[in-house]
N, C-alpha and C positions, 0 to 999 in steps of 0.2 A: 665728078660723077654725080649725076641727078637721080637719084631713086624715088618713084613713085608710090606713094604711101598706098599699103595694101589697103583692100575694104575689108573695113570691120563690121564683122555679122552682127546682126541686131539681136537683139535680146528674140526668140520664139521662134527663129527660121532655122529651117533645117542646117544641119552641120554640113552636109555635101550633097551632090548628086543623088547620093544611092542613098540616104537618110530618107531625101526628100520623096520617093519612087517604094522606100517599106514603109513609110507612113502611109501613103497613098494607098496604097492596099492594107497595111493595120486598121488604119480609121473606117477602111468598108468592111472587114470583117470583125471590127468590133462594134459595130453597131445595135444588132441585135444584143448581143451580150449587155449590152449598156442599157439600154431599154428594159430589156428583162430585171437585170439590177435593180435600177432605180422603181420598178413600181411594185414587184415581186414583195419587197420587204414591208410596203405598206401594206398590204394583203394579208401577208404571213409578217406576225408580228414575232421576231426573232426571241424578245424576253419569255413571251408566255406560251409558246405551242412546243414546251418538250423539244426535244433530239432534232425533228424536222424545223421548226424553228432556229433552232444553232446552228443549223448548218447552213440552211438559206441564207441567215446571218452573215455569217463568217464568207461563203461560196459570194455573195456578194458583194460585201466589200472589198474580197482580193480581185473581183473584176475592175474594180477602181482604182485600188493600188498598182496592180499592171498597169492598169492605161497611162498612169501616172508616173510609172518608172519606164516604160516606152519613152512615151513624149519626152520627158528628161532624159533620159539617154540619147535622142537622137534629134532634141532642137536643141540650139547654143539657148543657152540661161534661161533656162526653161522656167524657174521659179522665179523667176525677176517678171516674168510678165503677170498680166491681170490674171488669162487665164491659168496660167500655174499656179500663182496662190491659190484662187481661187480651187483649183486641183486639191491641192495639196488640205484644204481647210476640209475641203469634203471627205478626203481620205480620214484622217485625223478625228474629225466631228464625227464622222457617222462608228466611228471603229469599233468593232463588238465588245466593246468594254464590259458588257455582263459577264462575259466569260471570268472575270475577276471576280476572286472573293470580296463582296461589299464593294462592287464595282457597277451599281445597279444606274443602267443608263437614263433611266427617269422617261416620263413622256413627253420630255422638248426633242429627246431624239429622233421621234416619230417627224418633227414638221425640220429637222435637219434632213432629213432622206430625201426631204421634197427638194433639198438643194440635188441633187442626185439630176432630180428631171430638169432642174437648170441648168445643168451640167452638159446634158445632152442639146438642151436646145442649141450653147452658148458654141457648141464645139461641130456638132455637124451641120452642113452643109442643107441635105436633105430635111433634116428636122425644121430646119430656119424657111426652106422652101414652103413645107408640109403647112406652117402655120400661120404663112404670107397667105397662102391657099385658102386654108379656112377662113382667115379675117380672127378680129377681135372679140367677136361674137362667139365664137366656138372656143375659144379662146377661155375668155371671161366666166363661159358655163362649164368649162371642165373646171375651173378655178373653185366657181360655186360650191360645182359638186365633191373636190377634194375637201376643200373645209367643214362642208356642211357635213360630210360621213366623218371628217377627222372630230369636230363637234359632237355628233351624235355616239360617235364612237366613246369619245372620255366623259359623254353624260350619261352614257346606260350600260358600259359592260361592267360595273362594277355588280350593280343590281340586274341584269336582265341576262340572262345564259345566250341568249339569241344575238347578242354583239359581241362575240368570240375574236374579232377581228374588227380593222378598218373596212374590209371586204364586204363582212357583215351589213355595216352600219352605211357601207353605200348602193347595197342592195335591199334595206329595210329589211325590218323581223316582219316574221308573217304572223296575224294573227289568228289565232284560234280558231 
């Protein structure tokens, strides 16, 4: 008797049918949520704004970790591909660790979040379109402008009340 060796799914593909058909619709209604995640905490800086800050925090990163225990749940070896780790690193890096006593996340956490929008580029579809569209140019200047307000941001809000945020610092303080 001859038996033909089944196919072995590859590490990142759906597990069946109907895996393949709720991710299909997961991925388009997490979209937004994913977006909002990822640039929301650079705005609203989770250590320093009080209550509304912790929660944005925390409300965000569990948008991550879902998406993350989705996809694992329902692609075979979900952590063996690139994007999985890569999943799994952002989950883990960005995780509200302040909420810990002397668990204070430092300000490299801030330019981990930014893994956050790489996150989104790397994973949908639309995002990968959106920025074929734009070109490198729009590209490169939103690049600019995260760093150059992340920049401004950890050179003045120590001294200057008007860079209360990233937000802040990439709409400039107004002067007097």
């Amino acid at each position: 008797m001859d038996v033909a060796p089944a196919t072995v799914p590859r590490p990142g593909q759906p597990r069946s049918e109907r895996d393949a058909a709720f991710l299909e619709r997961f991925d388009a209604w997490m979209q937004l949520p994913i977006v909002v995640s990822a640039i929301l905490p650079l705005v609203i800086i989770p250590e320093s704004n009080g209550w509304v800050g912790v929660v944005v925090g925390v409300v965000t990163w569990l948008v991550f970790l879902v998406d993350y225990v989705i996809q694992a749940r329902h692609l075979e070896h979900y952590g063996r591909t690139r994007l999985g780790r890569f999943d799994l690193f952002v989950v883990i890096a960005t995780a509200p660790w302040f909420l810990f006593p002397g668990g204070q996340a430092g300000q490299f956490v801030v330019l981990l979040r930014l893994a956050r929008l790489a996150r989104l580029v790397m994973a949908t579809r639309g995002a990968r379109r959106l920025f074929e569209r734009l070109g490198r140019v729009a590209l490169i200047a939103g690049g600019v402008l995260v760093i150059g307000s992340l920049v401004a941001y950890h050179a003045e809000h120590s001294v200057n009340p008007e860079f209360a945020t990233v937000g802040d610092a990439c709409g400039g303080a107004s002067s007097p």
